[in-house]
DSSP file (Angstrom, degrees, kcal/mol; ACC not computed):
  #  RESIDUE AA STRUCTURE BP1 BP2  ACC     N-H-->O    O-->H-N    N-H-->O    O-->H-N    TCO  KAPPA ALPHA  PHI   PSI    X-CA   Y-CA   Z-CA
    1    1 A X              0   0    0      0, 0.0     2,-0.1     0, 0.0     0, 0.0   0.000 360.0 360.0 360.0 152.7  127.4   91.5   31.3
    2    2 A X     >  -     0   0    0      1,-0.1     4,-1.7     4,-0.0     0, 0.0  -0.283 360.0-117.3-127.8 152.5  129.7   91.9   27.8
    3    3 A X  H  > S+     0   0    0      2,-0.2     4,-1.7    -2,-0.1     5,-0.1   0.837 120.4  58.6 -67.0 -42.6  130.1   87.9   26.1
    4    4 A X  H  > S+     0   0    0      2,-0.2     4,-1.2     1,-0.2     5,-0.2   0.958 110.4  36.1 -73.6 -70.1  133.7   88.4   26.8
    5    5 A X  H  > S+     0   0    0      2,-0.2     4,-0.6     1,-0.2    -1,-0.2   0.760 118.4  48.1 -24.1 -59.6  133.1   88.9   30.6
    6    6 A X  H >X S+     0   0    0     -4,-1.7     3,-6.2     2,-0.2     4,-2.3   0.981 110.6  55.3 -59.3 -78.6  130.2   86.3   30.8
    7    7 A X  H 3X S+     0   0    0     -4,-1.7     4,-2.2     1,-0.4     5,-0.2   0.697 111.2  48.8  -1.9 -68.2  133.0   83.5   28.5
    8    8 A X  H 3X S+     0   0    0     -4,-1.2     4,-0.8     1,-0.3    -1,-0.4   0.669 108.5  51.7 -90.1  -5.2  135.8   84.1   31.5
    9    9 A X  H <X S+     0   0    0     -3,-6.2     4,-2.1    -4,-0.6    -1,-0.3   0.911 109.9  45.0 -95.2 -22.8  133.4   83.4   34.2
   10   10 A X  H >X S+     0   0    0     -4,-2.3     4,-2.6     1,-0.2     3,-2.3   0.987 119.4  43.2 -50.3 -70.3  132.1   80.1   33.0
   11   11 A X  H 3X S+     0   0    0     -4,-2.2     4,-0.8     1,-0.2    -1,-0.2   0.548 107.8  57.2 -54.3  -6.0  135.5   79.0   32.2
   12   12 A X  H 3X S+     0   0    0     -4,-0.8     4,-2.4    -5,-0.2     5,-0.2   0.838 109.6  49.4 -63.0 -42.3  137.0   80.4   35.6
   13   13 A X  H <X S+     0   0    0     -3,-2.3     4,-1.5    -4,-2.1    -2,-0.2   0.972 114.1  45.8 -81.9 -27.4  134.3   78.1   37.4
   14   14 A X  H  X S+     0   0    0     -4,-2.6     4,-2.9    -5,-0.3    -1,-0.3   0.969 107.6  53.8 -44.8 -46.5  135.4   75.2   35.3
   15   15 A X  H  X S+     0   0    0     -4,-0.8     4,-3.0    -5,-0.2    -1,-0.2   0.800 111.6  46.5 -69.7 -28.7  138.8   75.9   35.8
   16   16 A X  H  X S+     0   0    0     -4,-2.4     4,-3.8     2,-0.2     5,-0.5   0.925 102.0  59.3 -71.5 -65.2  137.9   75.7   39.6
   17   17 A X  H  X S+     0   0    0     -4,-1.5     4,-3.4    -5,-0.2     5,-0.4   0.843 114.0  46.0 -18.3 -84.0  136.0   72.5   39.4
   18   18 A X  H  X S+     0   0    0     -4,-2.9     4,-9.6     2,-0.2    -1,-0.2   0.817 111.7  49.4  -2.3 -73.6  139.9   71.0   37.8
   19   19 A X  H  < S+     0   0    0     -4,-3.0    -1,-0.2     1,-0.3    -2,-0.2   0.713 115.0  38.6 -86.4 -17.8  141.4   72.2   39.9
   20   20 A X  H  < S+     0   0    0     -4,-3.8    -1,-0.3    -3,-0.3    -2,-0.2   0.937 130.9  24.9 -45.3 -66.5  139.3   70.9   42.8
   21   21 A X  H  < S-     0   0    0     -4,-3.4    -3,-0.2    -5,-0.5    -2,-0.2   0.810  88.5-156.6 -95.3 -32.5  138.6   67.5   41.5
   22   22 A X    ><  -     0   0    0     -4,-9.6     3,-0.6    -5,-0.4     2,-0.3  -0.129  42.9 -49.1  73.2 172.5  141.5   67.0   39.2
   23   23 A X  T 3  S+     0   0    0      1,-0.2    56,-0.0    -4,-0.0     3,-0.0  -0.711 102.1  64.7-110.7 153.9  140.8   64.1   36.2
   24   24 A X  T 3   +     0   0    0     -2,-0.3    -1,-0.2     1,-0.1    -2,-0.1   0.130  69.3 115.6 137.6 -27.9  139.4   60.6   36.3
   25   25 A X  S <  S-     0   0    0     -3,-0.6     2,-0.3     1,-0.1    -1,-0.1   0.334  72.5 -93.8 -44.9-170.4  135.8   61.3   37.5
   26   26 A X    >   -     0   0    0      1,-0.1     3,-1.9    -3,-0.0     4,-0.3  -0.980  37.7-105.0-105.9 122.5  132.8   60.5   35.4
   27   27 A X  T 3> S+     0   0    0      1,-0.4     4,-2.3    -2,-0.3     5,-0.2   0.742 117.3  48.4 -11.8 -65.8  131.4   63.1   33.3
   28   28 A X  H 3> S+     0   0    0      1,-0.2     4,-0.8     2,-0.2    -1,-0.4   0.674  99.1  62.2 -78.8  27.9  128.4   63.6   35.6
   29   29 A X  H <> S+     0   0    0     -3,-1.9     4,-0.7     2,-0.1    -2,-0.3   0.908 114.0  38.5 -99.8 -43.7  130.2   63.8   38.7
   30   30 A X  H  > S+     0   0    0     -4,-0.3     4,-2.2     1,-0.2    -3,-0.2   0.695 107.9  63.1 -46.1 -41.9  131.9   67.2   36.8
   31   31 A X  H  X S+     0   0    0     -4,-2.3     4,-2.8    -5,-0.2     5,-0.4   1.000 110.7  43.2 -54.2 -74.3  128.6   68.1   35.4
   32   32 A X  H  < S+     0   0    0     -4,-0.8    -2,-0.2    -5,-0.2    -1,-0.2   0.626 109.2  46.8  25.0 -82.6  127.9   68.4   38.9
   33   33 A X  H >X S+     0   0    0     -4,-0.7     3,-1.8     2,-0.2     4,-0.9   0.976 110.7  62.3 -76.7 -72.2  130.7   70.1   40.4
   34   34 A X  H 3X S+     0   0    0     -4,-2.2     4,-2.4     1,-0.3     3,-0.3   0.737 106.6  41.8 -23.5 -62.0  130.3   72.6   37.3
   35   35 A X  H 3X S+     0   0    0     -4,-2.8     4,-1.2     1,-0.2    -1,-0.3   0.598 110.1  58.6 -86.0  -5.7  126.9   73.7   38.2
   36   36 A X  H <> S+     0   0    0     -3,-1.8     4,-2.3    -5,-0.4    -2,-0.2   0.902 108.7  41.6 -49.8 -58.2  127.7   73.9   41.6
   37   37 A X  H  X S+     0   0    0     -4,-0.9     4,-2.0    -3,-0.3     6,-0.2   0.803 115.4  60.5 -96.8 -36.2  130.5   76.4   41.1
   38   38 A X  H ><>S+     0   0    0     -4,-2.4     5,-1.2    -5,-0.3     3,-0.9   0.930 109.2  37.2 -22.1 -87.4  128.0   78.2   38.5
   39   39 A X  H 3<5S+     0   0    0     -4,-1.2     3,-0.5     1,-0.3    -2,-0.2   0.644 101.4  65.0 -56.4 -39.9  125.7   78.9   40.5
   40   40 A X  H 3<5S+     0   0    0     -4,-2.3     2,-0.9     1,-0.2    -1,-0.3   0.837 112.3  56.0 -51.3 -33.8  128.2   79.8   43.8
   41   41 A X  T <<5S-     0   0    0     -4,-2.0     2,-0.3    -3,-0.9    -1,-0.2  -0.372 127.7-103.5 -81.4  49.2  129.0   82.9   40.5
   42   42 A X  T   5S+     0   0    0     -2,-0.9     2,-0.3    -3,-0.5    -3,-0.2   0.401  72.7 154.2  20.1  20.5  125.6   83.8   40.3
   43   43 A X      < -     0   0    0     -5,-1.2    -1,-0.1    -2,-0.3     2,-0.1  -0.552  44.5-137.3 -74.2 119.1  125.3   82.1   37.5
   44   44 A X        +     0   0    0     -2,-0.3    26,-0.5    -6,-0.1     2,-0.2  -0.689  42.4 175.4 -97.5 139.8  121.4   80.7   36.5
   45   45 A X        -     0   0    0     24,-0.2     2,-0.3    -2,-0.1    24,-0.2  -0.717  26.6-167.0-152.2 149.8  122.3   77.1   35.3
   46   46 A X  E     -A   68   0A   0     22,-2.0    22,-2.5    -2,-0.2     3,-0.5  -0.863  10.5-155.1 -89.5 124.4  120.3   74.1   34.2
   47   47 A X  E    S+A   67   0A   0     -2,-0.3    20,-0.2     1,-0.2    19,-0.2  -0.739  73.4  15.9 -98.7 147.1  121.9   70.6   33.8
   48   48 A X  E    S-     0   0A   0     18,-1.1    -1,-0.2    17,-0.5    18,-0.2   0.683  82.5-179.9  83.7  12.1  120.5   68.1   31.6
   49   49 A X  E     -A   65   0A   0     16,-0.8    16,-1.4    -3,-0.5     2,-0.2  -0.067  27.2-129.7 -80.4 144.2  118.6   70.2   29.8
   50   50 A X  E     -A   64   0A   0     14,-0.2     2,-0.2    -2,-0.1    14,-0.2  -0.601  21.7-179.5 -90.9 138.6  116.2   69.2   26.8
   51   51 A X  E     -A   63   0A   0     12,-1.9    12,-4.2    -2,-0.2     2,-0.2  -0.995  22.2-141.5-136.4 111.5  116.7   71.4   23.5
   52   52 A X  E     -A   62   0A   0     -2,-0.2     2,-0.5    10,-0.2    10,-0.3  -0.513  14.8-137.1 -78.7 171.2  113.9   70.1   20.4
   53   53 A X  E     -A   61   0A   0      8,-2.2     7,-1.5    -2,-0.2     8,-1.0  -0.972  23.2-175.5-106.4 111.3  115.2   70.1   17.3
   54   54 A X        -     0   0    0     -2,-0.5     5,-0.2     5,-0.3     2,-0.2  -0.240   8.1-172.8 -93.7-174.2  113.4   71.4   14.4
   55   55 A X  S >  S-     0   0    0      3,-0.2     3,-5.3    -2,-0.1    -2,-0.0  -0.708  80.8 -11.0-163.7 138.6  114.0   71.5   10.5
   56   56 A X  T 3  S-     0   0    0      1,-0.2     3,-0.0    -2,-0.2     0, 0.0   0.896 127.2 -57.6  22.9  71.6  112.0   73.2    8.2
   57   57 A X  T 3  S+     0   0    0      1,-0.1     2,-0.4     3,-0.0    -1,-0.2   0.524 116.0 107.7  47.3   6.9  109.2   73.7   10.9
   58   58 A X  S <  S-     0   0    0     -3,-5.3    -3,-0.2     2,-0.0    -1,-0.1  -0.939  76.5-120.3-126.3 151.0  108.9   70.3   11.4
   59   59 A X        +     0   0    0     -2,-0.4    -5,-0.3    -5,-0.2     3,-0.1  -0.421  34.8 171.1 -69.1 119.5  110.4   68.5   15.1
   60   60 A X        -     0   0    0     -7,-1.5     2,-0.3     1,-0.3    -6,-0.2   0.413  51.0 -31.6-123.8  16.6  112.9   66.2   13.9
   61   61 A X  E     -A   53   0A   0     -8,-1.0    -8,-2.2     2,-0.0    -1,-0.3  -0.955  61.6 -96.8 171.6-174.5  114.9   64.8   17.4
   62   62 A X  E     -A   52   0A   0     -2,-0.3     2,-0.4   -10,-0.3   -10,-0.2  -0.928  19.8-159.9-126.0 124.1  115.7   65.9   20.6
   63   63 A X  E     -A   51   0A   0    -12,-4.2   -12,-1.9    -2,-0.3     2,-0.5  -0.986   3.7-163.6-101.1 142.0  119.2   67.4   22.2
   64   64 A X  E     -A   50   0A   0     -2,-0.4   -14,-0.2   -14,-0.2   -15,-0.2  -0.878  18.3-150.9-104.2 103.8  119.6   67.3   25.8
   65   65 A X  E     -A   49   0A   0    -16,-1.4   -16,-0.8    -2,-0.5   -17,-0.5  -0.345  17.0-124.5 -59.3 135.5  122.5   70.0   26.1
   66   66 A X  E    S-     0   0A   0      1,-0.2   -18,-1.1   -18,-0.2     2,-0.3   0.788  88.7  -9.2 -72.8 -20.9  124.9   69.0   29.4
   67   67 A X  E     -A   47   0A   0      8,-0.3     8,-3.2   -20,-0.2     2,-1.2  -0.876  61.7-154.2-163.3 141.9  124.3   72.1   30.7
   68   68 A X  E     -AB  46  74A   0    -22,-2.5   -22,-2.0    -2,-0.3     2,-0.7  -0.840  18.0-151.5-126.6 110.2  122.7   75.9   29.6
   69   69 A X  E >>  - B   0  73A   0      4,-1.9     4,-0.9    -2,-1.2     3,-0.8  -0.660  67.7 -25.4 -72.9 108.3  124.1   78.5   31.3
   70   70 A X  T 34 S-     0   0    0     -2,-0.7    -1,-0.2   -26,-0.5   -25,-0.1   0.854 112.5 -78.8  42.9  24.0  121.3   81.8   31.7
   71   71 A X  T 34 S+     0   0    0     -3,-0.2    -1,-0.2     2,-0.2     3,-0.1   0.986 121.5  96.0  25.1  88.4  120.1   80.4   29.1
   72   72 A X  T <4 S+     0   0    0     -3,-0.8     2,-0.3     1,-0.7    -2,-0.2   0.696  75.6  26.6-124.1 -75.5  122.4   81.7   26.9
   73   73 A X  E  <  -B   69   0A   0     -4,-0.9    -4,-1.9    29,-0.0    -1,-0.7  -0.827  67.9-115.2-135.0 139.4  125.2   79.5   26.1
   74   74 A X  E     -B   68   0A   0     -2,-0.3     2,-0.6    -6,-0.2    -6,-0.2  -0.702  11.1-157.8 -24.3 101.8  126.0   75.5   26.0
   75   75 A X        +     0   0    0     -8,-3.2    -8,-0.3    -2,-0.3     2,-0.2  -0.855  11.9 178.4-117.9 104.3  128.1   73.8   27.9
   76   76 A X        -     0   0    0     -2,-0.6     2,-0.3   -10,-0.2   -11,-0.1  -0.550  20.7-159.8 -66.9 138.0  129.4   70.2   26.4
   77   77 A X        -     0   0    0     -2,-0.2     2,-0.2     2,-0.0   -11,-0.0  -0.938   7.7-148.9-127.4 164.2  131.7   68.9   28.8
   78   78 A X        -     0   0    0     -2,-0.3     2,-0.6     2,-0.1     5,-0.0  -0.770   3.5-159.9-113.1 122.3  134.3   66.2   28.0
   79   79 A X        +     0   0    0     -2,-0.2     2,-0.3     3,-0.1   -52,-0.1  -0.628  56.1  88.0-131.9  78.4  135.3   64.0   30.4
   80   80 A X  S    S-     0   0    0     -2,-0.6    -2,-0.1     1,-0.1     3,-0.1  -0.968  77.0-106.9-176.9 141.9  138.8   62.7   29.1
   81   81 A X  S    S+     0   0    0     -2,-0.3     2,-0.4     1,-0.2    -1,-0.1   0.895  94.6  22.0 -58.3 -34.3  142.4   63.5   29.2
   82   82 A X  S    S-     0   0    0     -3,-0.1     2,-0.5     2,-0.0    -1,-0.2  -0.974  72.5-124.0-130.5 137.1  142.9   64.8   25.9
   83   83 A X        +     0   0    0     -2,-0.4     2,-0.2    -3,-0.1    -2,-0.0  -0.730  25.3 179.0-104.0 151.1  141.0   66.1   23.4
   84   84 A X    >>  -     0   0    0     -2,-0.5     3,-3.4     1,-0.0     4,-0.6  -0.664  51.1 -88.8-137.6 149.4  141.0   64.6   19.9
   85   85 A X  T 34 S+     0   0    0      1,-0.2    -2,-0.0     2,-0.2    -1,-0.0   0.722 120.1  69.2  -6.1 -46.6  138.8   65.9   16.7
   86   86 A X  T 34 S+     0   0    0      1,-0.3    -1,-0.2     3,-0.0    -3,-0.0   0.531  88.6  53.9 -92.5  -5.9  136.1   63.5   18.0
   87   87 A X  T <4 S+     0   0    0     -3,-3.4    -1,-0.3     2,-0.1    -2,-0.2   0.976  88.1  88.3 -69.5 -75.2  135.3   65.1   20.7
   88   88 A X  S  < S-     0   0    0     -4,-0.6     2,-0.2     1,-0.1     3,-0.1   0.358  72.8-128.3 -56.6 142.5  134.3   68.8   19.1
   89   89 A X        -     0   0    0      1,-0.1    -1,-0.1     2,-0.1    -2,-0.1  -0.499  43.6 -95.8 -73.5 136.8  130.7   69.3   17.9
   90   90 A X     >  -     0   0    0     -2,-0.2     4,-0.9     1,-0.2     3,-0.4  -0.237  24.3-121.1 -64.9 156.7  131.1   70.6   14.4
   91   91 A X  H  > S+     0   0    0      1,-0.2     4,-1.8     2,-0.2     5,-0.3   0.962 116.4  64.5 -57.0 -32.7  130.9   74.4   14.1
   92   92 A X  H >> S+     0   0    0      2,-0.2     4,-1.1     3,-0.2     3,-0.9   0.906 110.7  36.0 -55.4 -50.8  127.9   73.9   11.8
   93   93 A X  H >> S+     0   0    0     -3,-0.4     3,-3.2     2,-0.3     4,-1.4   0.969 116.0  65.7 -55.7 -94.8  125.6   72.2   15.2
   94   94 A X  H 3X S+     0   0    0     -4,-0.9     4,-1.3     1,-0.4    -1,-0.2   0.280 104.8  30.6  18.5 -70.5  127.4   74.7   16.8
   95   95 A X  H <X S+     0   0    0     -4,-1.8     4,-1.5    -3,-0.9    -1,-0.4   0.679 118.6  58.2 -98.8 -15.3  126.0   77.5   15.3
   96   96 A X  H <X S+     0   0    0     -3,-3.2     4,-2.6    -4,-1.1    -2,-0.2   0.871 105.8  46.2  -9.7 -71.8  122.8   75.9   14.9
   97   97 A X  H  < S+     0   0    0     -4,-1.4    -2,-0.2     1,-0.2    -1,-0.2   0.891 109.8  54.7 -69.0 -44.4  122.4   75.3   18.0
   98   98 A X  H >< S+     0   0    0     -4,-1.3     3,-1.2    -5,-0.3     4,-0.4   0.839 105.3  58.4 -51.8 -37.2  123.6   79.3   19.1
   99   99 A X  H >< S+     0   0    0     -4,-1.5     3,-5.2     1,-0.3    -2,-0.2   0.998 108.0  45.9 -45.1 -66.7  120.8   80.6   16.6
  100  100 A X  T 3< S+     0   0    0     -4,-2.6    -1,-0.3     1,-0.3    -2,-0.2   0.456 123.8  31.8 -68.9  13.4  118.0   78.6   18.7
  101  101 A X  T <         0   0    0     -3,-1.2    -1,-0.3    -5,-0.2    -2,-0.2   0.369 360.0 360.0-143.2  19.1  119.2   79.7   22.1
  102  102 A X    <         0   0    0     -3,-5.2    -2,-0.2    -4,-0.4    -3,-0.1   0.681 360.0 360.0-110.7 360.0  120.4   83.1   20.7
């Protein structure tokens, strides 16, 4: 499956999850929902999942990513009406984080 491909089906089943649940939950009841609808797309996903951290070879923390999709891609979710700066992970983590699961 092409990134592109893979990109619109996560965000299709999110978009179902919405449009299901609508806003106001709690963040794991969406988490949830998410890997429900994941997985109904044939989609391998793990919730909760623990990511170490290294730096220079040596373990310096722990991530637990809300969800890793084929273990592939990251899925943060946001559990709030709008989103502000403070939500987004900086690009730098970002891509950090894509190295180690790419």
């Amino acid at each position: 499956m092409r990134h592109k491909e893979f990109a619109e089906k996560i965000i299709g089943c999110a978009y179902r999850v919405y449009n299901k649940m609508g806003y106001g939950f709690l963040e794991s009841v969406y988490e949830k929902c998410l890997v429900l609808e994941l997985r109904k797309a044939g989609l391998r996903a793990e919730s909760q999942h623990p990511i170490r951290v290294s730096y220079d070879g040596e373990v310096v923390g722990d991530f637990v990513a809300d969800i890793v999709v084929e273990d592939t891609v990251i899925v943060e979710l946001q559990s709030v009406r709008r989103l502000v700066s403070a939500h987004e992970i900086p690009r730098e983590t970002r891509g950090q984080l894509c190295r180690r699961y790419g």
